[in-house]
C-alpha positions in Angstrom: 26.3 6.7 28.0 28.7 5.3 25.5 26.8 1.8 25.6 23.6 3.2 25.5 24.2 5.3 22.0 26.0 2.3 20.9 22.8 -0.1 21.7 20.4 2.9 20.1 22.7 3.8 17.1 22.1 -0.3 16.5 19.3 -0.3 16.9 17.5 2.8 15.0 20.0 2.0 12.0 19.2 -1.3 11.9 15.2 -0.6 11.9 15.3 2.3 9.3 17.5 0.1 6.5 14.6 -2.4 7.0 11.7 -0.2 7.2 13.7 2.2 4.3 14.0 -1.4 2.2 10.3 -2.5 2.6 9.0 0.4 1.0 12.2 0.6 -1.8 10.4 -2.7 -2.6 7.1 -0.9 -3.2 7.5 2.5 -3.7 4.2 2.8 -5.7 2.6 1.9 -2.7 4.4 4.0 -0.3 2.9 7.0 -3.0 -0.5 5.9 -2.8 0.2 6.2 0.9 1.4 9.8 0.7 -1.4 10.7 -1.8 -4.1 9.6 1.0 -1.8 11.9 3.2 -2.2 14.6 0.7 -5.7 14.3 0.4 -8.2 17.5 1.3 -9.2 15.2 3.6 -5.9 14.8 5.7 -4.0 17.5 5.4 -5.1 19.2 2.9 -1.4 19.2 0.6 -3.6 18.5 -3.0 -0.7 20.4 -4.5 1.6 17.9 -3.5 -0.6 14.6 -4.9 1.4 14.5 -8.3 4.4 14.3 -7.3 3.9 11.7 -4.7 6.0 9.2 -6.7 9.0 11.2 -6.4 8.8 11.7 -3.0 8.3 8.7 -2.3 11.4 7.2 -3.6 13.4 10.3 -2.2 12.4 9.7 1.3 12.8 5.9 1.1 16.3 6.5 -0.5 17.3 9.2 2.4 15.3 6.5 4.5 17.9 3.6 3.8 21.0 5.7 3.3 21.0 7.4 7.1 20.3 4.0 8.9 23.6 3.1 6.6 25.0 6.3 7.5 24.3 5.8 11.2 25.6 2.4 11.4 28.8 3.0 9.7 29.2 6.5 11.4 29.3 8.4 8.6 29.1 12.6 8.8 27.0 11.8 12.5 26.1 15.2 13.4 24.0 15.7 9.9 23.3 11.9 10.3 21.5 12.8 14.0 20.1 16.1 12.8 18.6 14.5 9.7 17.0 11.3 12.2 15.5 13.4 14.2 13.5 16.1 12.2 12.3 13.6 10.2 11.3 11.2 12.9 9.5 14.4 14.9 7.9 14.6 11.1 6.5 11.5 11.2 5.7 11.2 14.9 3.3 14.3 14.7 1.7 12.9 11.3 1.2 9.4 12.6 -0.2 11.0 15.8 -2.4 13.1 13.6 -3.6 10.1 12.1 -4.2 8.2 15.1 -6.1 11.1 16.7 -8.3 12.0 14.1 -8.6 8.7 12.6 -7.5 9.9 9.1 -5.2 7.4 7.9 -5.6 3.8 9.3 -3.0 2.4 8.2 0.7 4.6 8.0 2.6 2.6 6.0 6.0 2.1 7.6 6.4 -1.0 6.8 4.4 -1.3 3.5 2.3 -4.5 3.2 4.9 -6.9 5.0 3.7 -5.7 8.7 0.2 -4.0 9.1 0.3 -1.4 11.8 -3.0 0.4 13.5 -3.0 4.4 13.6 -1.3 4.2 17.8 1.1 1.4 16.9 2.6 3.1 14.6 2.3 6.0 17.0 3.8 4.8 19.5 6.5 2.9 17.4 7.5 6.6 16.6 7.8 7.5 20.3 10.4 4.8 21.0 12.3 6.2 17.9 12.3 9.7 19.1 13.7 8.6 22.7 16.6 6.7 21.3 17.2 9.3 18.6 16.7 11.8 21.0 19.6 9.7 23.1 21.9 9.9 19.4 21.7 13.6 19.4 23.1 14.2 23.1 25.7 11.7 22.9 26.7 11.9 19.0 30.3 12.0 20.4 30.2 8.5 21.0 29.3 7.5 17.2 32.7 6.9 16.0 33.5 5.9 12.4 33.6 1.8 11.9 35.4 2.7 8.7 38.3 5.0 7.5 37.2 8.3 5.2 37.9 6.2 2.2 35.9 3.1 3.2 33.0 4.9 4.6 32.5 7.0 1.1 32.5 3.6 -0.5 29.7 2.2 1.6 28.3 5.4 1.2 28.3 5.6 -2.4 27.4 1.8 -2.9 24.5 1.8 -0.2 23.2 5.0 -2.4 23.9 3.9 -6.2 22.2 0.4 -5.0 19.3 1.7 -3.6 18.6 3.7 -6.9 19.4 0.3 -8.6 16.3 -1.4 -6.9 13.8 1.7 -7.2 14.4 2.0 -10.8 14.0 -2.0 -10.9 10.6 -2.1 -9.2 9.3 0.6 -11.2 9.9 -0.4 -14.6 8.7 -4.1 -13.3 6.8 -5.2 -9.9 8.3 -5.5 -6.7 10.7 -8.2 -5.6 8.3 -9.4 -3.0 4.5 -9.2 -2.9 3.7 -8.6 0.3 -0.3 -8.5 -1.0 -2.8 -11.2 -1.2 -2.8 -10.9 -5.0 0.4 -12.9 -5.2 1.5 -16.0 -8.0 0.3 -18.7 -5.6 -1.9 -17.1 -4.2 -5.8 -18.1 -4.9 -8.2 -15.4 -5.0 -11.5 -16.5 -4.1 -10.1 -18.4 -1.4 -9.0 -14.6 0.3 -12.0 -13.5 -0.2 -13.9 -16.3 2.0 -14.5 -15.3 6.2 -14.3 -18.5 7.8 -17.9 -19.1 9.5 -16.2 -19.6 13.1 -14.2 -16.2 12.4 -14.1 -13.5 15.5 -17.0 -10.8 15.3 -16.2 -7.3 15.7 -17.7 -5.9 19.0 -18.9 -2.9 18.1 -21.0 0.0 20.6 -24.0 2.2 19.3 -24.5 5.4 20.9 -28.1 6.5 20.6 -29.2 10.4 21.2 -31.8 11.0 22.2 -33.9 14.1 23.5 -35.7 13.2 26.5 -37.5 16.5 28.4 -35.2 19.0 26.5 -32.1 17.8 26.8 -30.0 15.0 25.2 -29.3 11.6 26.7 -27.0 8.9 25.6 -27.5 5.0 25.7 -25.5 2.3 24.6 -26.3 -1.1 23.4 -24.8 -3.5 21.3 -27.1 -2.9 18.0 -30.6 -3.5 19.5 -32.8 -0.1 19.4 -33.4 1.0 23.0 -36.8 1.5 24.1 -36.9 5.3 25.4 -39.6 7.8 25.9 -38.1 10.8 23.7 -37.3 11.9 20.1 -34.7 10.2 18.6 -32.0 12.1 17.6 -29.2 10.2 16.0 -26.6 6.9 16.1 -23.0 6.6 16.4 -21.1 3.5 16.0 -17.7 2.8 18.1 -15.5 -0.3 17.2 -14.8 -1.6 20.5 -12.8 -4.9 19.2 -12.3 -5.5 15.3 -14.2 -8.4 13.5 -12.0 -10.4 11.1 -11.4 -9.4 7.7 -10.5 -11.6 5.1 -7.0 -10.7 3.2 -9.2 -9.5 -0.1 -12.7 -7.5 1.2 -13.1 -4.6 -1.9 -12.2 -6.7 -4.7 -15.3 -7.1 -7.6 -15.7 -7.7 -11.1 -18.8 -5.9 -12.6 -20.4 -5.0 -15.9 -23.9 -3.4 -16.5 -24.9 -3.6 -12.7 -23.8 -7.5 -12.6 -21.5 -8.9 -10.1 -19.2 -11.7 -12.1 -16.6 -12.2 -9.3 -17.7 -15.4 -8.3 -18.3 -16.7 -12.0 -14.7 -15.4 -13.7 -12.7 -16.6 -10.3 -14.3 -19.8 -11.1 -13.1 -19.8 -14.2 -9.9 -22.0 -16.2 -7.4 -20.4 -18.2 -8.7 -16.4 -17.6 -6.1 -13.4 -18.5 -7.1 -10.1 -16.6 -5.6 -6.8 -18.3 -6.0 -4.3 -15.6 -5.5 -0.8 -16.1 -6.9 1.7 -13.1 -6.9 4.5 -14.9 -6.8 4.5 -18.7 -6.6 7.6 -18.9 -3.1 7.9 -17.1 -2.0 4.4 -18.7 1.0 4.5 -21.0 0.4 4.0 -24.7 3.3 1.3 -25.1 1.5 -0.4 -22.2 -1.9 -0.5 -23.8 -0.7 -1.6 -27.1 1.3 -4.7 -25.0 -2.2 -5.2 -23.4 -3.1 -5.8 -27.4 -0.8 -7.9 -28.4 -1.1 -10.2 -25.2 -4.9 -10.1 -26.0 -4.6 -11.3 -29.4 -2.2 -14.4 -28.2 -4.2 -15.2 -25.0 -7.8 -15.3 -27.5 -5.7 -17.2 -30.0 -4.7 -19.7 -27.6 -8.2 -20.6 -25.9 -7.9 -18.0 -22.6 -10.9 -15.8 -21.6 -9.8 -12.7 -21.2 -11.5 -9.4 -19.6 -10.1 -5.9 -18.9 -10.4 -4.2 -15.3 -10.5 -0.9 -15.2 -12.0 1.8 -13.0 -12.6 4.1 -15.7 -15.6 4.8 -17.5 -17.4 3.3 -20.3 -16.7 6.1 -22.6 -13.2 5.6 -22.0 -13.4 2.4 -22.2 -14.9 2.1 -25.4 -12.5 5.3 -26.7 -9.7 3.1 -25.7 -11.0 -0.2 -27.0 -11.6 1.3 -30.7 -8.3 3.0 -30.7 -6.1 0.1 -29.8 -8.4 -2.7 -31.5 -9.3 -4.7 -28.3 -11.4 -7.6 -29.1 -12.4 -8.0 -25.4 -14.4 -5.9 -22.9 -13.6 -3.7 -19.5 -14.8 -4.9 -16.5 -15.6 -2.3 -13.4 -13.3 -2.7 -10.3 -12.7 -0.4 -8.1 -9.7 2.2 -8.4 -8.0 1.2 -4.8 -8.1 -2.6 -5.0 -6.8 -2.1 -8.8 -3.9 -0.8 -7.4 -3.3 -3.1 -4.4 -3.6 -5.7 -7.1 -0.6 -4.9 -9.3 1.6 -2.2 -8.9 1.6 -1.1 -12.5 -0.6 0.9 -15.2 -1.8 -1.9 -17.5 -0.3 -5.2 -15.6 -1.3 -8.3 -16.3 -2.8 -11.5 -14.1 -3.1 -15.5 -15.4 -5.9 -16.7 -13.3 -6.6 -20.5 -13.3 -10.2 -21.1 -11.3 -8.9 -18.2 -8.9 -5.2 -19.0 -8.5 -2.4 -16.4 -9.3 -0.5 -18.2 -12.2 1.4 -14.8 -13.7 1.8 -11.8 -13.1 3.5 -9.0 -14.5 4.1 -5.6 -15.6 3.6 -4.5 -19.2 7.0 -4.2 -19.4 7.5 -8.0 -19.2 4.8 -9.0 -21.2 7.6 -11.3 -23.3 8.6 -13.5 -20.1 4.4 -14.3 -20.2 3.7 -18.3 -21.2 0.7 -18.1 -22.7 0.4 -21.8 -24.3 -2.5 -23.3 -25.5 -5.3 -24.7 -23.4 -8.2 -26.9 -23.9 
């Protein structure tokens, strides 16, 4: 028994610190995450939607701190206890999830590793059997440390992980996980190779054939039947793939300009989601970047998914001498983890990017 809580107290500490750390990196992410969760469509917690930041980086935080704790075998019993509510928490919301098909992706491990709706299910389940094992045998988690050395680690592992959420908010994350990173070329993530796997997908056609309902499946084609059609339901059998970008568009006045602006040299995008929400210091940075970036022979174009009165309210108020752009609200926020950030593009690539904080470190020299 002593082995086997040994193996699992490894084991579960070891995954939480990583899965804890992954979304430390990104806790604006892990938010959006909890906001879908929140959602009248999930589980109906709207109450809860604006403070999904801060819980976010509390449950990260408490996330990191008892794999430490468990590792080092610091206060076990509250260690154990504290494991395994929240992993019966998470293991009834990810089942919820995978069940209803609410949420298809959970976020455990933020953008690094992509898990589906019974992965991440079933991911749970192992972590409730070895927790499960941690709270009948916590007798066998001894202390790797004395009192004094475990409330250092302690304290350390806790003023550190602070450290790094107050560091990825006021900037981006230390690693971009997302297909919007420097290096990265846009239109290039956009593309679905021609040879790419199709999804196989079933359609379920009703129909009412003498009085009652009757049920035929094809793969797309319309079934010849003698009876009144009744309706179609789709089932993905195997999915198709799907390029890294697939909801990411540039639009003005009903015009798609993806194609033409990723094409582009030299091209600064100011994005803002919300510019309703965005920080005044931040839109006046988005000015003064503006004015350098025109100065210096870039094109550059806001993205926002706000709307035109905004846009224009905004645009007289901070004396913007270039216009919005229409993207959508999600893919705005899978691009840059910040409320304005800002992207150097050069004919698709990610040159820069950064928050609006860091709008000094930019090197916006001139170009032809």
């Amino acid at each position: 028994m002593k082995a086997i809580v040994n193996v699992s107290r490894i084991f579960v500490g070891i995954l939480f610190i990583i899965s804890g750390l992954i979304k430390l990196n990104d806790p604006i992410g892990f938010s959006f995450k909890l906001e879908e969760y929140f959602s009248a469509a999930v589980l109906n917690l709207t109450f809860l939607e604006p403070y999904a930041l801060m819980i976010s980086v509390l449950v990260v935080v408490f996330e990191v701190l008892l794999g430490v704790f468990l590792l080092i075998g610091y206060k076990p019993k509250f260690t154990v206890w504290s494991l395994l509510l929240m992993i019966v928490f998470f293991t009834f919301l990810t089942f919820y999830s995978a069940y209803f098909n609410k949420v298809t992706d959970c976020g455990c491990f933020g953008d690094a590793v992509k898990l589906t709706p019974w992965e991440s299910f079933s991911k749970d389940v192992v972590l409730l059997i070895l927790i499960v094992i941690l709270f009948f045998g916590v007798k066998h988690i001894k202390p790797v440390f004395s009192r004094f050395g475990l409330t250092l680690v302690s304290l350390f592992s806790f003023i550190g992980c602070l450290w790094l959420a107050y560091h990825v908010l006021m900037h981006l994350p230390v690693k971009d996980f997302r297909p919007y990173k420097i290096g990265d070329n846009l239109w290039e993530n956009m593309i679905v190779p021609e040879d790419a796997p199709k999804a196989d997908i079933d359609y379920k056609w009703t129909f009412k054939v003498n009085g009652e309902e009757q049920v035929i499946t094809t793969k797309g084609a319309y079934p010849s039947v003698a009876g009144e059609f009744v309706s179609v339901d789709t089932e993905v059998i195997k999915p198709g793939y799907e390029a890294p970008i697939h909801d990411f568009t540039i639009e003005k006045d009903g015009e798609d300009f993806t194609e033409a602006i990723l094409h582009d040299k030299h091209v600064v995008l100011l994005i803002a989601y919300n510019l309703n929400t965005s920080e005044s210091l931040g839109l006046q940075a988005l000015k003064n970047v503006s004015d350098k970036a025109l100065g210096n022979g870039y094109k550059v174009i806001g993205l926002t998914a706000s709307g035109e009165d905004v846009q224009a309210q905004v645009k007289a108020m901070y004396g913007y001498d270039f216009d919005f752009y229409f993207t959508d609200e999600t893919a705005l926020k899978t691009i840059v983890r910040a409320n304005p950030g800002i992207l150097i593009l050069n004919e698709g690539t990610v040159l820069q990017k950064v928050h609006w904080n860091d709008v000094d470190d930019l090197d916006l020299h001139k170009v032809n």
